[in-house]
C-alpha positions as CSV (number, residue, x, y, z in Angstrom):
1,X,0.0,0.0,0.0
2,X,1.2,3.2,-1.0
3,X,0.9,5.4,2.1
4,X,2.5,8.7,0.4
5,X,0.4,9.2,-3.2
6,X,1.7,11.7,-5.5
7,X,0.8,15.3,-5.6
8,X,-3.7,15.1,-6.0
9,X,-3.9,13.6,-2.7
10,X,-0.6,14.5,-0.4
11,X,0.2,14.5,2.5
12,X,-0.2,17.4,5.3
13,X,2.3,18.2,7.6
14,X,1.2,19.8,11.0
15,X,4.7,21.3,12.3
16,X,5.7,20.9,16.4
17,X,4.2,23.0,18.4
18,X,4.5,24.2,21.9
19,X,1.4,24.7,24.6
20,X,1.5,25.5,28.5
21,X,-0.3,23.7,31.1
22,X,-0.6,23.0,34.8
23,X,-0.5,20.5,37.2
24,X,-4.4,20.7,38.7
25,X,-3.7,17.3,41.3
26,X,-1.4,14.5,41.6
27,X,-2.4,11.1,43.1
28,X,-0.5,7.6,43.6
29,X,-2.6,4.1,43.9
30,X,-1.1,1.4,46.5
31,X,0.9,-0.9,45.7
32,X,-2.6,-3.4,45.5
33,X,-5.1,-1.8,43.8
34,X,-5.5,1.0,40.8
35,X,-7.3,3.7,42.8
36,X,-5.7,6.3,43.3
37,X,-5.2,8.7,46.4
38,X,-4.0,12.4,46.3
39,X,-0.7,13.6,47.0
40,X,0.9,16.9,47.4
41,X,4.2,15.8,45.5
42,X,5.1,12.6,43.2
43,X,8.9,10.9,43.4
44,X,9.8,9.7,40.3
45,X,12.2,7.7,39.0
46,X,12.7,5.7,35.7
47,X,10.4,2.9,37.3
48,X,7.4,5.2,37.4
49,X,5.7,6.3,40.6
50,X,7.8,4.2,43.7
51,X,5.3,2.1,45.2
52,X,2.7,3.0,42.6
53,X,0.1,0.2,41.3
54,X,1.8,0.9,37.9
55,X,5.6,1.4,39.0
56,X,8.1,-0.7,37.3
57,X,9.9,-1.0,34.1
58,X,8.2,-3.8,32.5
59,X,4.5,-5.0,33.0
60,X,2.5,-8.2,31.8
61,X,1.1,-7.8,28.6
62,X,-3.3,-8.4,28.9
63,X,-6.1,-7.6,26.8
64,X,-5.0,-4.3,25.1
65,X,-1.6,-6.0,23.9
66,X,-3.6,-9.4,21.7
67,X,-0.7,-9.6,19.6
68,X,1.5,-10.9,22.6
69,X,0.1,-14.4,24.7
70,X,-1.2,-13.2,27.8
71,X,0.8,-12.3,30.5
72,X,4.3,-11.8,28.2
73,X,6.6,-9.6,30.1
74,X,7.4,-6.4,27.9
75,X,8.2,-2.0,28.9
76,X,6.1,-0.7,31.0
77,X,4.4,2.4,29.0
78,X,1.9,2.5,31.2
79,X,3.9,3.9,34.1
80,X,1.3,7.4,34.7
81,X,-2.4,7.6,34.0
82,X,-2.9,11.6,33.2
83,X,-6.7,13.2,32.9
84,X,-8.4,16.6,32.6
85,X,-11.4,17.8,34.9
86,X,-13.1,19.2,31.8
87,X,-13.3,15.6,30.3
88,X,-13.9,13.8,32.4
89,X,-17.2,16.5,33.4
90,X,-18.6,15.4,29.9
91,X,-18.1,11.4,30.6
92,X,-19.9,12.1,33.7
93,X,-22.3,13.6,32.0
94,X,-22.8,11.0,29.6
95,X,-23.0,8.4,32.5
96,X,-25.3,10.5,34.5
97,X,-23.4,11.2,37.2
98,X,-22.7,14.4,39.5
99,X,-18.6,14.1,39.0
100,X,-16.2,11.3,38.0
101,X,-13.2,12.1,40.6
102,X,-9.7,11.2,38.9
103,X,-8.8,9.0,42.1
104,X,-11.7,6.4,40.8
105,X,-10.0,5.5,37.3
106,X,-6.7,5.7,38.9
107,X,-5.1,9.0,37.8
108,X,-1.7,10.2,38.8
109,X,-1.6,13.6,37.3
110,X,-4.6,16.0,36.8
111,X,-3.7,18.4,34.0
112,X,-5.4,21.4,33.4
113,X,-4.9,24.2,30.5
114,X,-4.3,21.4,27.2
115,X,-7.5,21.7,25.3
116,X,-8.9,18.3,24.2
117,X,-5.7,16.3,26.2
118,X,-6.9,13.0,25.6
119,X,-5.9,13.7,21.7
120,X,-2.4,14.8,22.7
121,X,-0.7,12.5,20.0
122,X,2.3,9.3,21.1
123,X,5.3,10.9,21.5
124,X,4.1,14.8,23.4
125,X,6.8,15.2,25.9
126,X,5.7,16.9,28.8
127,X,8.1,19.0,30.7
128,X,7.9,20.0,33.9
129,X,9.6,23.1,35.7
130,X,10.8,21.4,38.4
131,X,13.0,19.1,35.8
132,X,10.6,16.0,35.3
133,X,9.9,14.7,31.8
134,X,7.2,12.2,30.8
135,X,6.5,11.2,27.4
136,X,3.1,10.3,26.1
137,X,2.6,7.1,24.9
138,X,-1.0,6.5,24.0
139,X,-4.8,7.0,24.6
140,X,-5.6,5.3,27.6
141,X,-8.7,3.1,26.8
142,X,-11.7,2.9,29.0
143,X,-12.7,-0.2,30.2
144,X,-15.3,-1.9,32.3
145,X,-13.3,-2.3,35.7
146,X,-12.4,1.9,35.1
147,X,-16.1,1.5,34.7
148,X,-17.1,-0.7,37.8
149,X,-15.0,1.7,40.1
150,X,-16.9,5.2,39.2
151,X,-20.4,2.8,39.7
152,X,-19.3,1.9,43.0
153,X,-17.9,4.8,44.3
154,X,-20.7,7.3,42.6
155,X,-23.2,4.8,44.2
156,X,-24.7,3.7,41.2
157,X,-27.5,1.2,41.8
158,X,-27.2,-1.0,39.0
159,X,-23.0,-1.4,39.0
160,X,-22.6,-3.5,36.1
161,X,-24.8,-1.1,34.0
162,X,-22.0,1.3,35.0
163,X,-19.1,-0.9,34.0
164,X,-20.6,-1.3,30.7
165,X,-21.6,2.5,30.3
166,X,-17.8,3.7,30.9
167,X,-16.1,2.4,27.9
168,X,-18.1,4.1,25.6
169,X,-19.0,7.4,27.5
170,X,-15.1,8.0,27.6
171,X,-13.9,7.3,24.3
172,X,-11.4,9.3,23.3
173,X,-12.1,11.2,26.9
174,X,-10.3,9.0,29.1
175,X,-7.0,10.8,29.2
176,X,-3.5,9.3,28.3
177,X,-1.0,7.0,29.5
178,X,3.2,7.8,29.6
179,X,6.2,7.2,30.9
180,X,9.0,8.8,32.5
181,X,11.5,9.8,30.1
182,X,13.9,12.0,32.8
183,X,13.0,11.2,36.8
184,X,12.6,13.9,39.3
185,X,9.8,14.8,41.7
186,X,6.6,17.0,40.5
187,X,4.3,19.3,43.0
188,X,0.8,20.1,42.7
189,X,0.9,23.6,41.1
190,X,3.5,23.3,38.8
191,X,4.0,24.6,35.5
192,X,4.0,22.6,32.6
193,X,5.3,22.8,28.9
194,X,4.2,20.2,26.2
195,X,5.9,19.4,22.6
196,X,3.8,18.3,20.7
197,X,5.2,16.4,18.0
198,X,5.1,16.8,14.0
199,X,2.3,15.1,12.5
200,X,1.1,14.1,8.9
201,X,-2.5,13.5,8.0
202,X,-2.7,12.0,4.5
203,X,-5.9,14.2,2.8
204,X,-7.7,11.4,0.3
């Protein structure tokens, strides 16, 4: 497949750009269980969060990873969970629900100021004044335990309607996933600068 046509159809390049942000809340899980608790400072090292649900260099490859048998050791790109309070307002929303709180999915950062962060693209490289980088690996995809935490914490009566709700009200909303590409420790409050990447988009 020719992904680069000639000259009817090319390619558009969207040049690197720059935006500011701001750490809203920080919040590290135990060591036993994805939700989250907040924190006025995070310690990280190339591990991730010390301690964290998430921490370590590698993971277990599950569900999201089908190319790989279950449970194959590979990096851990999953290392931060980052979401924004104006998204996660709209999933709630959709869900019918008061408030989704970051801690229930299992958020480490809340980010404020990045328009539309869950479409941040792989690759955004979030640096923070205090030193810290973290690069963005993906879209973090909703799914139905995400989903069974907010029904049981939000008090939903029927819990497994709520599982099954999530992953749908929070496509494409559900914030990002990264990794720490230079350690250091972030504080709630700080100042954030994101480089966002070049991208093409192939016009057909």
């Amino acid at each position: 497949m020719d992904l680069f046509p000639e000259a009817e159809n090319p390619v558009e390049i969207i040049p690197a750009r720059k935006l500011v942000a701001k750490v809203a809340a920080l919040y590290v899980a135990p060591s036993d269980h994805f939700e989250t608790r907040p924190v006025e400072e995070l310690r990280l090292g190339f591990d991730g969060i010390s301690g964290d649900f998430h921490a370590g260099a590698t993971r277990r490859s599950g569900g999201r990873e089908p190319w790989y048998p279950r449970g194959t050791e590979m990096r851990n790109e999953r290392q931060l969970s980052i979401v924004a309070a104006d998204e996660l307002a709209i999933v709630a929303e959709r869900m019918g629900l008061a408030e989704i709180r970051p801690e229930w999915i299992g958020a480490n950062l809340l980010i404020e100021g990045i328009p539309h962060l869950t479409m941040l693209p792989s690759g955004t490289l979030l640096f923070f004044k205090g030193g810290v980088t973290i690069k963005v690996d993906a879209q973090n995809g909703p799914c139905r335990v995400a989903g069974r935490s907010i029904a049981e914490n939000a008090g939903m009566a029927d819990r497994e309607a709520g599982a099954l709700a999530f992953p749908k009200a929070a496509k494409r909303l559900r914030g990002l996933v990264a990794w720490v590409e230079k350690p250091g420790t972030i504080v709630a409050g700080e100042e954030i600068s994101a480089r966002v990447p070049e991208q093409w988009i192939y016009r057909a």
